[in-house]
C-alpha positions as CSV (number, residue, x, y, z in Angstrom):
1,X,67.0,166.2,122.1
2,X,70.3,166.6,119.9
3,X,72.1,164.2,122.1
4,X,69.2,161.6,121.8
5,X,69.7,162.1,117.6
6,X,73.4,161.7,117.7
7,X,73.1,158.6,119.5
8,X,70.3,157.2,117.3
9,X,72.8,158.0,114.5
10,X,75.7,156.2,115.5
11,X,73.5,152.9,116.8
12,X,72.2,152.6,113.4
13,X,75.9,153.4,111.8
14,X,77.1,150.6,113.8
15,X,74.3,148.3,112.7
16,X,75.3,148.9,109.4
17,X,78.3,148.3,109.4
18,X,78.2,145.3,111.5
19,X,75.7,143.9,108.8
20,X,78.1,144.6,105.9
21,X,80.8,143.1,107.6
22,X,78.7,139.7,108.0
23,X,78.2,139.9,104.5
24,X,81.6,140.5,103.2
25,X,83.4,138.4,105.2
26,X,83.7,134.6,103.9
27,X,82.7,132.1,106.2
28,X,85.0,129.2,107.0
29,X,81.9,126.6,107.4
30,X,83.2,124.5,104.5
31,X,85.4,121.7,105.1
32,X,88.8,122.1,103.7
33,X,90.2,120.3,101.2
34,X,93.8,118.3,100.5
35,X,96.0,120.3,97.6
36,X,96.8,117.7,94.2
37,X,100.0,116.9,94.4
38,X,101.9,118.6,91.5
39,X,102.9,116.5,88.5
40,X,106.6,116.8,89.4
41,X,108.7,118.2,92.5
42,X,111.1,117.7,94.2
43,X,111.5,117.2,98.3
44,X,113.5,117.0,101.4
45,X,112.5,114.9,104.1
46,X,113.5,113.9,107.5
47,X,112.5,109.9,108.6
48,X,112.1,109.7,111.9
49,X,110.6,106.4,113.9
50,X,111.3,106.3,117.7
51,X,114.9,108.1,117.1
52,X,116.5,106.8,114.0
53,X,117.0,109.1,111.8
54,X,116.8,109.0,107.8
55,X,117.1,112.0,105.2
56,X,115.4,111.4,101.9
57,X,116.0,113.1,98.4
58,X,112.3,112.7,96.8
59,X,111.7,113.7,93.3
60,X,108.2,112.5,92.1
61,X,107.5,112.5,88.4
62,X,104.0,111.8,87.1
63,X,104.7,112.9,84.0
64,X,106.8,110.6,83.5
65,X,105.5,107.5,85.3
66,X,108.3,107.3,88.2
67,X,109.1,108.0,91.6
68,X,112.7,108.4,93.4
69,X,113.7,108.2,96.4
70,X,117.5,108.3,97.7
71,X,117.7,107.5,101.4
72,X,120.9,108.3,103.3
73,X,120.4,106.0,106.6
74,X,121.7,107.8,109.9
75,X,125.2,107.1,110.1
76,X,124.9,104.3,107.7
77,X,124.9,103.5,103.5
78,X,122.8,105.4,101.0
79,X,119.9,103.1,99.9
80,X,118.3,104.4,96.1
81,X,114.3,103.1,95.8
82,X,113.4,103.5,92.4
83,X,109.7,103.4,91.3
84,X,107.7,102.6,87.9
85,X,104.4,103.2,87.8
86,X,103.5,99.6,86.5
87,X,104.6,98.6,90.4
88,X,108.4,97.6,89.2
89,X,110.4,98.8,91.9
90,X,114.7,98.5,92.5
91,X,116.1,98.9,95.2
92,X,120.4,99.3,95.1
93,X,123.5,101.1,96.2
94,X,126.0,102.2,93.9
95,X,129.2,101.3,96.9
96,X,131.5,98.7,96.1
97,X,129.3,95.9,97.6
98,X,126.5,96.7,94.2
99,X,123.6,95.8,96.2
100,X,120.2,95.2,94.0
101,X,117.2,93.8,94.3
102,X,114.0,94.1,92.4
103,X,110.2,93.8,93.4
104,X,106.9,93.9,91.7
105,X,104.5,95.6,93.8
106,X,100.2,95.6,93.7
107,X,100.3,99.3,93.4
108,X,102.2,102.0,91.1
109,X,103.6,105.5,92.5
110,X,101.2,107.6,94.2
111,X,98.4,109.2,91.7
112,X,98.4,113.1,92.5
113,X,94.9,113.6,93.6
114,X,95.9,110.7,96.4
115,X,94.3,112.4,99.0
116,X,91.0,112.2,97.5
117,X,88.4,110.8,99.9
118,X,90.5,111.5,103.1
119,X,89.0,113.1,106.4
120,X,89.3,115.9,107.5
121,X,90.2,116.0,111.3
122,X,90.7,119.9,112.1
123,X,93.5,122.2,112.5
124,X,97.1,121.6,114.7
125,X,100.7,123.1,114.5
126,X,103.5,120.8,113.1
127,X,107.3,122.3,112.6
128,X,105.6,126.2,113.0
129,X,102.9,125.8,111.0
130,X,99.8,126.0,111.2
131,X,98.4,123.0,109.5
132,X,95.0,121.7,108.1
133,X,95.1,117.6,109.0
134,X,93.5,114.4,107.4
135,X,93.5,110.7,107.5
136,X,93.4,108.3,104.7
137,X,92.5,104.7,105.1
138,X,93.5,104.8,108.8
139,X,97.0,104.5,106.9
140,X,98.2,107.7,107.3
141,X,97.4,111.0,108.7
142,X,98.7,113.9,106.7
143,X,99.4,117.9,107.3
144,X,99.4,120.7,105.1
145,X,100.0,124.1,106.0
146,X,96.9,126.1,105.8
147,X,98.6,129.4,104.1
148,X,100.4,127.7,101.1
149,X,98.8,124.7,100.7
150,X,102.3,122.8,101.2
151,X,102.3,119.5,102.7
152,X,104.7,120.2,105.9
153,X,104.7,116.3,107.2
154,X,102.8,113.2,107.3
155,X,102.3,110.3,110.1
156,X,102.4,106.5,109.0
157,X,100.1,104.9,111.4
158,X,103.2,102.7,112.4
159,X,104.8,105.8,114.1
160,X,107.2,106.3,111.4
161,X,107.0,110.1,111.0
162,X,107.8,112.5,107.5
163,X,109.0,116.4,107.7
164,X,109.1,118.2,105.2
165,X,112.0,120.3,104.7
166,X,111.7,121.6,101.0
167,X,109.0,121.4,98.4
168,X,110.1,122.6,94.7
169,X,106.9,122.3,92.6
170,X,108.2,121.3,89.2
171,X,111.6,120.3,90.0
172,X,112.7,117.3,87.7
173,X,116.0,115.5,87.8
174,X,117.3,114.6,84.7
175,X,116.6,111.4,82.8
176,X,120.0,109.4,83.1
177,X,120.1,109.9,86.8
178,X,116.8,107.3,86.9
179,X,118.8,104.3,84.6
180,X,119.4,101.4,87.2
181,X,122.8,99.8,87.2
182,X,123.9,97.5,84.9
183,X,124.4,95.0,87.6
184,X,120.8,95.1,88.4
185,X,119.9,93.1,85.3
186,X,122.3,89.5,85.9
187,X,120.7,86.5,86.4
188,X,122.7,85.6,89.6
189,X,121.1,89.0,91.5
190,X,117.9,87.0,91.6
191,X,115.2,90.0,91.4
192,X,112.0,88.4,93.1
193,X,107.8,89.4,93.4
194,X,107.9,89.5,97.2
195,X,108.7,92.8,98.9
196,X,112.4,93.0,99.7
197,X,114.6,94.4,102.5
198,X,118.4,95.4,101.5
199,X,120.6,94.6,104.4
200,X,117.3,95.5,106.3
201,X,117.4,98.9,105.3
202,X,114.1,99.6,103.8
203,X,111.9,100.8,105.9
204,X,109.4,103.6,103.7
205,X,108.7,103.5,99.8
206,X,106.3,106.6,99.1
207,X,103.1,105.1,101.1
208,X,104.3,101.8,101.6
209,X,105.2,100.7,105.4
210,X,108.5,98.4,105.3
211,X,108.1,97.8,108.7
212,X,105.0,96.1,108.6
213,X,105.5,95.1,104.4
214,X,101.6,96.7,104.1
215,X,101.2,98.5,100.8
216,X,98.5,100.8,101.2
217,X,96.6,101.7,97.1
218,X,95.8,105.5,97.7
């Protein structure tokens, strides 16, 4: 009889316990959703499409209406993409040659809550992380690690692949590093309105595909 009430005991106990657990614990039922972009940062990221090889210097500045990014090009020049958000863009070197060219563009830098509207498509490891993954516009499929919330890489739908290597939330650079060179401005560079390509160099601009000149409004 005694062993028949201990047993009782510990099945209810168990029950119990098993109920409060269900309780407690959250359930992961809801979708997740993308992290805003913060207002300012600054990033590292490594290009890569079929092999070749860029590293780019991002520093994204909503606050202020403007978007850099300097692009040294594997074993070639360094290519700065400047970005307004009124869709002005300039694109130059600062080398002896003083390459610039100019372009007006249907869309400004990328608005923070960009993601908005994307689909989520599940979970899948990228650089050692665990990442949650959308899509957006069948443009773009994007990863963010599930712990911190930090975008780890994204995937053009060209191929063209982003890692991210750093992400400091509220990095700025300072203002005189974003004046364009004075040679930007004569009359004989000829800026035009159609997308250009510096010694064919270009070949990403924020969410813009070079390779296929398709500007994609996020």
């Amino acid at each position: 009889m005694r062993l028949t009430t201990i047993t009782t005991t510990t099945t209810t106990t168990t029950l119990i316990l098993l109920i409060t657990t269900i309780i407690l614990v959250p359930t992961n039922s809801e979708t997740p959703t993308p992290a805003k972009w913060p207002d300012q940062f600054h990033s590292i990221l490594v290009m890569n499409k079929s092999g070749t090889l860029e590293l780019i210097d991002l520093w994204y500045d909503w606050t202020n209406g403007r978007n850099f990014n300097i692009i040294q090009h594997q074993l070639g020049n360094i290519l700065y993409d400047l970005e307004w958000n009124n869709g002005t863009s300039f694109y130059y070197t600062l080398d002896s040659d003083k390459t610039c060219s100019s372009a007006q563009l249907e869309v400004g830098i990328l608005r923070p809550n960009w993601l908005d509207g994307s689909e989520y498509i599940g979970q899948k490891e990228l650089n050692g992380f665990l990442c949650n993954v959308w899509t957006k516009a069948e443009f773009i499929t994007y990863y963010e690690d599930v712990v911190s919330k930090r975008p780890v890489g994204w995937v053009f739908y060209t191929g063209r692949e982003a890692h991210v290597m750093t992400f400091e939330v509220g990095a700025a650079l300072e203002d005189a590093k974003w004046q364009v060179p004075w040679y930007c401005f004569q009359e004989t560079n000829n800026a035009t309105t159609t997308m250009p390509d510096v010694s064919g160099a270009i070949t990403q601009r924020s969410l813009v595909d070079f390779g296929t000149r398709n500007v994609q409004d996020m």
